[in-house]
C-alpha positions in Angstrom: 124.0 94.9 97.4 122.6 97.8 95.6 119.7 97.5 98.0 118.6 100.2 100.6 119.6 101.4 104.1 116.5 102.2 106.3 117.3 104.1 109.2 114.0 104.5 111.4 114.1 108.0 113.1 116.3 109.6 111.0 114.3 112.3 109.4 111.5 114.0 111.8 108.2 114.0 111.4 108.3 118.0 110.8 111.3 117.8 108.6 109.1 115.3 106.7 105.9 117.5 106.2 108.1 120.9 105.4 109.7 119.0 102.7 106.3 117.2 101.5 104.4 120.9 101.4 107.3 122.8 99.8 107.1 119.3 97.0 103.2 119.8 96.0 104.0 124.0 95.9 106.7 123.0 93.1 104.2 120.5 91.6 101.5 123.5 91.8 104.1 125.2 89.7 104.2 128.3 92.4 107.9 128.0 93.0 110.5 127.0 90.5 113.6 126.5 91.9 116.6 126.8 90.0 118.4 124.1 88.2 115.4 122.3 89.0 113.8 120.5 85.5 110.0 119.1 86.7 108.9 116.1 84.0 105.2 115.2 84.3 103.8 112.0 83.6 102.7 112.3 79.1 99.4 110.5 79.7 98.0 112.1 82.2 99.4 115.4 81.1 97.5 114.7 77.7 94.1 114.6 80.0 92.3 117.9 82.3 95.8 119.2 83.5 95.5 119.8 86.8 98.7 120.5 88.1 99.5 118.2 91.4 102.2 115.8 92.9 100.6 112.6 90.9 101.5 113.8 87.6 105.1 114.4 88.3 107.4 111.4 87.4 111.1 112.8 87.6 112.2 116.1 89.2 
């Protein structure tokens, strides 16, 4: 009950990577796609910002 449904297979390993690169360009602030609001971690965003995947929390 309000658990998760694994489904081995189900997503390819290309589909995968496409949609893991086209992630880290939004996290690298190089696209913004619309409707899309990006909320980055306070404490690390309070350090060095470097822009990258690990910062973002919510998207």
């Amino acid at each position: 009950r309000n658990g998760f449904l694994v489904i081995k297979n189900l997503v390819s390993d290309a589909d995968i990577e496409r949609f893991r690169v086209q992630f880290e360009r939004i996290c690298r602030e190089e696209v913004k796609p619309l409707g899309l609001m990006l909320m980055r971690d306070v404490s690390i965003g309070k350090s060095e910002y470097v822009p990258c995947e690990k910062m973002v929390s919510k998207s």
